[in-house]
Legacy VTK file of the C-alpha trace (Angstrom):
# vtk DataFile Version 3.0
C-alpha trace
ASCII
DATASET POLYDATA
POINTS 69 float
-70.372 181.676 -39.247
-70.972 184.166 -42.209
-73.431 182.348 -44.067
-74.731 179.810 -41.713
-78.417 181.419 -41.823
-78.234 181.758 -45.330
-77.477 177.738 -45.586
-79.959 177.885 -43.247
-82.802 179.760 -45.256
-80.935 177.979 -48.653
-81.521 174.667 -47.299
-85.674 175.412 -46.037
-86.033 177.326 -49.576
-84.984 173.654 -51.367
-88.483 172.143 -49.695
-88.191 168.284 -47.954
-88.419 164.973 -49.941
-91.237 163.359 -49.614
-91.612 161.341 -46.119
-88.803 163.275 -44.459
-90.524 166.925 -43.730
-90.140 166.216 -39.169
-86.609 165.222 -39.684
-85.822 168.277 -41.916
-87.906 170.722 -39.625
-85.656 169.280 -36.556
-82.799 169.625 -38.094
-83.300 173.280 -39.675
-84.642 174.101 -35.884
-81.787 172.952 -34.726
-79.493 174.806 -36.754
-81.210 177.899 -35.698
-80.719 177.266 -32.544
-77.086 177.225 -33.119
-77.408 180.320 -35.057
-79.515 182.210 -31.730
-76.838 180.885 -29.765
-73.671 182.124 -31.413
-75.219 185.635 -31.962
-75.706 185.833 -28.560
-72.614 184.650 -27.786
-69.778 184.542 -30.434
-67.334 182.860 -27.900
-69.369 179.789 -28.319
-67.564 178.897 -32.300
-64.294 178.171 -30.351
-65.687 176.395 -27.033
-65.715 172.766 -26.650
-68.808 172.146 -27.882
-69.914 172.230 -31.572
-73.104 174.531 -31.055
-74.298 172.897 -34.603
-73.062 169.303 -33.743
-76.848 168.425 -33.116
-77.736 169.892 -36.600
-74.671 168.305 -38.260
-75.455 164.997 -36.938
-78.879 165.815 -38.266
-77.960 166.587 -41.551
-75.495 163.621 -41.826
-78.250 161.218 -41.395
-80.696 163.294 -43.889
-77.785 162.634 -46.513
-76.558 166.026 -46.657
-72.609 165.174 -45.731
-71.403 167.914 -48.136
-72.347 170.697 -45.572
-71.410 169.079 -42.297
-69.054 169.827 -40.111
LINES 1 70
69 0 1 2 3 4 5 6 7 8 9 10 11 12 13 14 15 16 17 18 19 20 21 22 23 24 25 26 27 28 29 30 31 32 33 34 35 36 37 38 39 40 41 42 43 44 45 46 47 48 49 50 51 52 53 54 55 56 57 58 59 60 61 62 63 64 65 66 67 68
């Protein structure tokens, strides 16, 4: 997770198109959550559960499949 919040802040610098400013806010907010939740607790990036598999998801359907998990 080295550069997640710079995706993060890379990705909210870029601005959303036109029409689609919730479902890029929801998904940024989402992958901060993710972020909060593996700097509290590291162990999370090999548990079960994708801590950014919301935001992926997300980001899938927003068209950006180049950065998904």
């Amino acid at each position: 997770m080295p550069n997640t919040p710079g995706h993060h802040d890379d990705i909210e610098a870029l601005g959303a198109p036109e029409g689609s400013d919730a479902d890029v806010t929801a998904m940024l907010d989402s992958l901060q959550g993710g972020i909060d939740a593996v700097q509290a607790d590291p162990s999370l990036i090999n548990g079960d559960t994708n801590p950014f598999g919301e935001a992926n998801d997300m980001a899938a359907a927003l068209g950006l499949t180049d950065c998904t998990g």
